[in-house]
N, C-alpha and C positions, 0 to 999 in steps of 0.2 A: 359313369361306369358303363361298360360296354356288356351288355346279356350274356355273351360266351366267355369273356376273359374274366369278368371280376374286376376290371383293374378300375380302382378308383382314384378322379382325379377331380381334390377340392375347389370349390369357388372362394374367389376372394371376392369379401365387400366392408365396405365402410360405413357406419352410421353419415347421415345428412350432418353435414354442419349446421350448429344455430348460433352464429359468430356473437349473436346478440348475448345468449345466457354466459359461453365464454366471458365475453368482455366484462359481464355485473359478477360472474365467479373473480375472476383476476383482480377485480376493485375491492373486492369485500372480503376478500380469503387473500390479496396479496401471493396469486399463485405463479407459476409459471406458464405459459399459455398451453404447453403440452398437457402438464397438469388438469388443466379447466378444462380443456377437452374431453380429457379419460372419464371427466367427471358427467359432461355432461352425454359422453356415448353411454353411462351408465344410467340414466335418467335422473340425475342428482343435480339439478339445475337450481335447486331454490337456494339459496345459501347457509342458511340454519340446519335443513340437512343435511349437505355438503360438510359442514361442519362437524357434524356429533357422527357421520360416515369416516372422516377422516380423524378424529378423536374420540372413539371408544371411551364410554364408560360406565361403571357398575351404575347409576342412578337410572340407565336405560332398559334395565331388565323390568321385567313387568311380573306384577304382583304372581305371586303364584298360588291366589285365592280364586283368579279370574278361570283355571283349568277348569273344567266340567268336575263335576263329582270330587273335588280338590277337599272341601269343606269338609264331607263325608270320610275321604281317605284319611286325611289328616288326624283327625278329631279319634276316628277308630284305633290309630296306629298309637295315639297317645292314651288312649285305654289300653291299649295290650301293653303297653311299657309299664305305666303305672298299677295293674293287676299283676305283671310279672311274668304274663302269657308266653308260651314258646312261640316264637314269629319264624316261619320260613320263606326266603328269598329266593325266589328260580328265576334266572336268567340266561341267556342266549351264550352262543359259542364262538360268538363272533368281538372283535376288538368292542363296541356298542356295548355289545349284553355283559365283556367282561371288567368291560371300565363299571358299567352303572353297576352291579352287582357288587361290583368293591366299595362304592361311594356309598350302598343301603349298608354294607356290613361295617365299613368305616365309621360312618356317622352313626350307626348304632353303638358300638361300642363306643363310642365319646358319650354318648346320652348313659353308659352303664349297664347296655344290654347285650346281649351277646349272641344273637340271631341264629338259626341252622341256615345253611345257605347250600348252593348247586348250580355249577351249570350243565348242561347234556350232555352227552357224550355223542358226535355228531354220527358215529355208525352205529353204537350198540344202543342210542336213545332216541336222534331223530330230532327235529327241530321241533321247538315249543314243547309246554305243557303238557303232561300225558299223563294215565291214571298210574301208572308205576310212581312215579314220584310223587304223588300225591300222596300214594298206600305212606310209600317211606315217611313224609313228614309226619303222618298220621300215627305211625308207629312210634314215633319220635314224643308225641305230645303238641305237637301243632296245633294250635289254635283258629292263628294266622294265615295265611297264604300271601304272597305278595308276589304278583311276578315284574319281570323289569326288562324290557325291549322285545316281548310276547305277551301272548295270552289272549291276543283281539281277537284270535278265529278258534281258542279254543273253549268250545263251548261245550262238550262233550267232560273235558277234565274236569271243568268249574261247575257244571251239573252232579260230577262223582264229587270233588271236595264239599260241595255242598250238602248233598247226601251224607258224609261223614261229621258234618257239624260244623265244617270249617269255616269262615267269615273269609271269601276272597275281593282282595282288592287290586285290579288289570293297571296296571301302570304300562303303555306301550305308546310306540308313534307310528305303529304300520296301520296302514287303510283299512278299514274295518267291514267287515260284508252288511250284508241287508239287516241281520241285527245283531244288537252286542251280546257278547256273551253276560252270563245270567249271575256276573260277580256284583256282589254288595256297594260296588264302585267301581267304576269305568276311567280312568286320568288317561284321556289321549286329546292331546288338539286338534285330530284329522275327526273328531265325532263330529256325524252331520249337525247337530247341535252345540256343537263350541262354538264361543264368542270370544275364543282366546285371540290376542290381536297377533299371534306371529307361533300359526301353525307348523312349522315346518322344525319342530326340536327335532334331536336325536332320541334315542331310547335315554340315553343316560344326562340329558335336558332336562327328563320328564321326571326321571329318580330324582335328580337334582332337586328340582320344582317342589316335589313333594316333602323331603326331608325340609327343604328351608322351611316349607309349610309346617312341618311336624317342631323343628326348632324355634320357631315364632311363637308359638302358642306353648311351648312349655319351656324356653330360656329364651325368652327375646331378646334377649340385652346380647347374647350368643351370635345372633344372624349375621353381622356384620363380618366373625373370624369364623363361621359356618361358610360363608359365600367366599372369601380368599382362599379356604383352604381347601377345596373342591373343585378351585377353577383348572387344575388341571387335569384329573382326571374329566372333566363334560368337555373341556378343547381335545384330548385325546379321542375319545368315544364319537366324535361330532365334527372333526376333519378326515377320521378314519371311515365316517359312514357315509360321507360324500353328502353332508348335507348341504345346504344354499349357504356360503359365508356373510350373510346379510344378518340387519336386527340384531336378536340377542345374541344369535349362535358366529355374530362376526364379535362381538364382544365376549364369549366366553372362549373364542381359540386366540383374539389378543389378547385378553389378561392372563389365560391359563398359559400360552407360550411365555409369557414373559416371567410365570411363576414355578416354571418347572425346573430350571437349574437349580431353585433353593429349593426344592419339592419336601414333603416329610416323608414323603413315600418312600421309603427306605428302596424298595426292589424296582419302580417306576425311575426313579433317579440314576441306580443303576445300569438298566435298559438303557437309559439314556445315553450317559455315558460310553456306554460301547457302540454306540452307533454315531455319537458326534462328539470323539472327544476333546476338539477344540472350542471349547468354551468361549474364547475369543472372538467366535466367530456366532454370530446372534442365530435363534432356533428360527424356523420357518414352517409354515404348513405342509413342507419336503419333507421335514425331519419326521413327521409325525407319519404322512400319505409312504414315502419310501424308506424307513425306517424301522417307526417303532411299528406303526400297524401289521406288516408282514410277518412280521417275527412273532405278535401274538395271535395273527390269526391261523400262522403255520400250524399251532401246533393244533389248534382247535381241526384244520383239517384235517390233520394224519394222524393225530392221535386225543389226546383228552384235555380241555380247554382248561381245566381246574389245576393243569401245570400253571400256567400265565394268569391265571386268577392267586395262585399262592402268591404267584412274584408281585403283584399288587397288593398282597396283606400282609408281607413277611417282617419282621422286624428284626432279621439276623442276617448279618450281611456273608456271612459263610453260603447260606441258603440263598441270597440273593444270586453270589454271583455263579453259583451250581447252576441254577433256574435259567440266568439269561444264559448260562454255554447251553444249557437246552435248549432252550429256542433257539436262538444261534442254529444250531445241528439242525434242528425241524425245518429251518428256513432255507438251508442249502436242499436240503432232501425237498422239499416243496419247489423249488428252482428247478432240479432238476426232473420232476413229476409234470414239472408244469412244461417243459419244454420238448419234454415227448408227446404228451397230451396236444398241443398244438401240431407243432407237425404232422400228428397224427388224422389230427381237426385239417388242417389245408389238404392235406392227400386226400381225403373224403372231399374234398371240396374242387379237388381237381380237375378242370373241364366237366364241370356240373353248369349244364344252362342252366341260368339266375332268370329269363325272361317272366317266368310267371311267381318266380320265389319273392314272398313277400317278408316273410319271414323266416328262419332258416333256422331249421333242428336236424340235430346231430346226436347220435347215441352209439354207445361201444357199452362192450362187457369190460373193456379193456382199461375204463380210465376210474379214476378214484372219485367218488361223488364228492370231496372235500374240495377238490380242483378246481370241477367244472365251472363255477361262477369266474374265475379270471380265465380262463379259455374262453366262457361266452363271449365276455368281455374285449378278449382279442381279436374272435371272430367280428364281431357286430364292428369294431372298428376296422377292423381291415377293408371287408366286404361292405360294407355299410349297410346293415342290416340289422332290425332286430335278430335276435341269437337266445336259442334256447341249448343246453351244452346237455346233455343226460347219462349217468353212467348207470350201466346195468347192474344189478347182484347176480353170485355166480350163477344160478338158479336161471337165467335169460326171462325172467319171470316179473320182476318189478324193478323200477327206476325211477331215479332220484336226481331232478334236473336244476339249474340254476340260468336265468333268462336276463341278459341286458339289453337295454333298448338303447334308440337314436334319438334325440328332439324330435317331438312332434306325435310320437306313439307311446300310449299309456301301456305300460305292459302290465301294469294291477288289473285293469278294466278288461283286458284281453282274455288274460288268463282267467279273470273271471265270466267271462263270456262262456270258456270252456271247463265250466267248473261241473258239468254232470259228466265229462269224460277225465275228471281225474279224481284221485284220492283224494290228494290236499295241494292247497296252493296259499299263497301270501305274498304281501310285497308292499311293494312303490311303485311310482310311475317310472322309473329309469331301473330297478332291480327287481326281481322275483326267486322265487321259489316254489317247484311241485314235488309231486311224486304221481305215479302214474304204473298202470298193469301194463305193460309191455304190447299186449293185444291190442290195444288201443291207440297203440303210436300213430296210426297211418289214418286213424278219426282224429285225432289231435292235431296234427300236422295239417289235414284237411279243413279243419274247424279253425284256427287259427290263423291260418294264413288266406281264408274266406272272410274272418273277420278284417283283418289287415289288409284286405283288397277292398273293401267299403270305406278305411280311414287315410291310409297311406295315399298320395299323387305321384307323382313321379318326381317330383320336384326336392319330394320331402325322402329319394331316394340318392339327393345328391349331398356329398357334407359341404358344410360351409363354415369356411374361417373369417371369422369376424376382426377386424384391425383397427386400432384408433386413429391412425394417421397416417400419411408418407412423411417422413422424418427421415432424412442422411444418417448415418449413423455416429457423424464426425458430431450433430450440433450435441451428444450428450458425454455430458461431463458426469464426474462421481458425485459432485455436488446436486445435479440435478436426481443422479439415480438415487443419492439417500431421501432427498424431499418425495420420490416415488414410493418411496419403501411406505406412505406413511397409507399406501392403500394395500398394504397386505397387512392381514396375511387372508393369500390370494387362495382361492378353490373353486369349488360349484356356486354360480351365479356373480362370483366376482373374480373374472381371468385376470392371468398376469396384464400387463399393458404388453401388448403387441404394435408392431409397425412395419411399415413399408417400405421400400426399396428399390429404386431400378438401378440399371444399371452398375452394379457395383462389380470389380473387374479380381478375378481370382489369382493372387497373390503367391498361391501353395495352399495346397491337400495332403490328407494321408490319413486314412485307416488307422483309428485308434480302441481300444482298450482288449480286453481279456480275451476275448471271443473275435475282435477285431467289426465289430459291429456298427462303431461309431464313424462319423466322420470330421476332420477338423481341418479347418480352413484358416487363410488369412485372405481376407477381402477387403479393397481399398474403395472408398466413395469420394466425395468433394476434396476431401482432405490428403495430400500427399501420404500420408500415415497410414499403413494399413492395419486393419482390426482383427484378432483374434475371436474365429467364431469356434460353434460344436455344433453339430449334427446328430444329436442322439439317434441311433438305430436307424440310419441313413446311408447306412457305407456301400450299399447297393449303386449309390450317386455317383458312388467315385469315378466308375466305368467311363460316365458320360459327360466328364468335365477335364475340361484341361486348363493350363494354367494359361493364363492372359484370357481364357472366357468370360463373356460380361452375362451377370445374372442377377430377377429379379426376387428378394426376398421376403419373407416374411417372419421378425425375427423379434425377439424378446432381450432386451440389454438386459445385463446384469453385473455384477461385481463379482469377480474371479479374486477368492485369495489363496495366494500362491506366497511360502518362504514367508507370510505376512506383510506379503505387501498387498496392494488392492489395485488391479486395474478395469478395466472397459471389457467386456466378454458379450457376444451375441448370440445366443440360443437360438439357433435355427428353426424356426416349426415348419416352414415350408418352405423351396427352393425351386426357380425352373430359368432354364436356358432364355435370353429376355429374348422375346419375337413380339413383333407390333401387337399381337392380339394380345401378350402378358403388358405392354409398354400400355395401350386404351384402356387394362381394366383401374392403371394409376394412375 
């Protein structure tokens, strides 16, 4: 990327071959050699894990006794059922907080209890627990407290519930500060003191966890239709929070994918269906990342999340399908917020020297704080930058920002570096959240991108797409792309299979879909035949391509069904004119 322009241009690389681990994969898994490749660029070299990597199954999930403070939680929650106690569920406003918050009121009700439940209301409440909802459950008769994909930095609310008599128990997966909060129980695998073997759940992993624990010790004989019937909401909560598709959480979005067309979730099923109603055609980690996620976390931005938490617990299908034309609506109006807000975000970004920007904040009165996390999001990709997005209230007085990062930069640790210049903060290491007094923007911005100039090199300013192989595009057949299928479902920590290309000679172009954004090609390689590709959000290419050009790609096969039939389609992630220096880096 060049300091004045911004314009970023990815490296391509390949993991080293170790022909050796291929060749004992191929013998002992009976794979294809492409196959044992993808396996071994993924460090999956020994064959037994290779194995239970490519066959998913429930025997793999791990006790959920080993959680920190599991014993405690558990054992308490099954007192307050068995005394008859009122239990309150606070959870988040995001897809995470509104799957697991449905899976506690769920599985409560199957046990006979009938919980108060909430999630926040992201303008009039504010992310996490706060003593206003507290007073409520306490009005209410609350005994209990539970929260579910929060609670780890609120140590202030769980000091008031405590004060009020209440027994809280922190069920959450985000990074925890210097110390826990002062609940009866703590359930998070990221505690400095967990020995949990596979830290990295969802918020609604952690729900999960707990309930089977709460289900074990008072219907054991239960756990077994307790863990099938939940597998879908922990894969929806847990490919929508972008967590690593590895271990359990690559085991709860294959079974829970594969268990959502017969779903009982009367309003979840529904959702479903309106966003892929060809049943025929098998659910993917798409369905979930560009589908159903958007639409329940639409509404949580613009308006009240406990919309899309009804449609999770509804049992009338009159109501179901009201709910998802609501979303629906939220999701177009969120499309079109989000696509001003961008725009908006590059014109602020226009001929800005990037030479000392380490990390890049942005703030307007102008943009909706419900937004900014997918603006960051766009920005940090485009620019290749950590990205803080911040939208002001009308007041020019405080702000409310959401922060993505690149490999290689903790944006939890960051922001907490700068935790005496803001109000509040939380997170992960690839997503955050603040709020901050406006005053203070230009100490933030200084503080942050001082720290980011100690961690970041320049190297770690460039992106890099990672490939499995140079592969024609002629050697795959559908027979190979299904035995591929058997490594999705694909996301964070486990990408599609990608491959390389040279030479491949341009066949015909054209600008395709709504907005005319796309581009879609047919490109011929070894094989007379030429192959139908797409170019998602590429049609900028089109300018600088003509037909009989030879170009080198970088591209993702897949299965196009079309009319019902099935052919050979390649997903473009990157494309360039072939010149000797693209032809040496293959």
């Amino acid at each position: 990327m060049t300091a004045k322009t911004g314009h970023v241009e990815a490296v391509w690389s390949a993991p080293a071959r170790d022909k050796q681990a291929e060749e004992t994969l191929i013998g002992e898994l009976h794979l294809d050699r492409i196959a044992a490749r993808m396996l071994v660029n993924r460090g999956l070299c020994d064959p037994d894990v290779a194995r239970r990597f490519l066959d998913p199954s429930l025997t793999e999930l791990n006790d959920p006794f080993l959680l920190p403070d599991m014993d405690k939680a558990a054992r308490r929650i099954v007192e307050a059922i068995d005394k008859g106690e009122t239990i309150f569920v606070h959870g988040d406003y995001d897809v995470d907080g509104v799957t697991s918050t449905a899976l506690y009121v769920r599985a409560m009700h199957a046990l006979g209890v009938k919980p108060l439940y909430r999630v926040p209301h992201r303008k009039l409440d504010g992310y996490d627990l706060k003593a206003r909802a507290v007073d409520w459950a306490h009005e209410q008769g609350a005994t209990l407290l539970i929260t579910t994909d929060c609670g780890i930095q609120a140590r202030d609310a769980v000091k008031h519930a405590n004060s009020l008599g209440m027994t809280v128990i922190v069920t959450d997966h985000h990074e925890p500060g210097p110390d826990l909060p002062p609940a009866y129980a703590v359930v998070n695998p990221h505690r400095h003191d967990s020995t949990y073997p596979f830290p990295n759940l969802a918020g609604v992993g952690v729900a999960f966890k707990t309930m089977q624990a709460v289900i074990r010790l008072m219907r054991p004989d239960d756990e077994p239709k307790f863990i099938e019937r939940f597998l879908d909401l922990v894969a929806c909560g847990t490919i929508a929070d972008v967590m690593p598709l590895l271990g359990e959480n690559r085991v709860f979005a294959s079974m829970g994918l594969k268990s959502m067309p017969t779903s009982r979730k009367l309003g979840l099923r529904t959702l479903l269906y309106s966003v892929h109603p060809d049943m025929s055609r098998p659910l993917n980690s798409e369905t979930i990342s560009y589908g159903i996620a958007p639409r329940i976390n639409a509404v949580g931005r613009l308006d009240d999340a406990a919309i899309a938490l009804d449609l999770l617990l509804t049992k009338d299908q009159d109501e179901a399908n009201r709910l998802v034309m609501a979303l629906n609506n939220f999701n177009v109006e969120r499309q079109d917020e989000q696509r001003r807000m961008i725009s908006e975000a590059i014109e602020l970004m226009s001929g800005r020297d990037m030479t000392d920007v380490k990390v890049v904040v942005l703030s307007s009165s102008n943009w909706n704080p419900g937004v900014v996390g997918i603006v960051a999001g766009k920005i940090a990709e485009r620019y290749y930058r950590p990205t803080v997005v911040i939208g002001v209230d009308e007041s020019g007085t405080r702000g409310k920002g959401s922060a993505r990062s690149i490999p290689g930069f903790d944006l939890f640790s960051s922001i907490t570096h700068c935790r005496e210049i803001l109000d509040s903060c939380g997170g992960h290491e690839m997503a955050a959240g603040l709020s901050l007094t406006m005053t203070r923007l230009d100490e933030f911005i200084a503080a942050i991108n001082d720290y980011a100039g100690g961690v970041l090199t320049p190297d770690d300013l460039v992106p890099k797409i990672v490939f499995d192989g140079v592969v024609d595009p002629s050697h795959f057949k559908l027979r190979l792309l299904d035995a591929l299928e058997r490594f999705a479902p694909f996301g964070q920590a486990n990408p599609e299979p990608r491959f390389a290309a040279r030479e491949l000679q341009v066949c015909d172009l054209k600008t395709v879909g709504k907005d005319q954004s796309h581009l879609k090609l047919r490109l011929r390689g070894e094989s007379p035949m030429s192959i139908e590709c797409i170019a998602f959000g590429r049609a900028e290419r089109a300018a600088a391509l003509r037909t009989g050009d030879r170009v080198s790609v970088l591209y993702t096969p897949q299965v196009h069904h079309y009319n019902g039939q099935r052919s050979l389609q390649l997903n473009i992630k990157d494309m360039r004119l072939t010149t000797e220096h693209v032809a040496a880096l293959l």
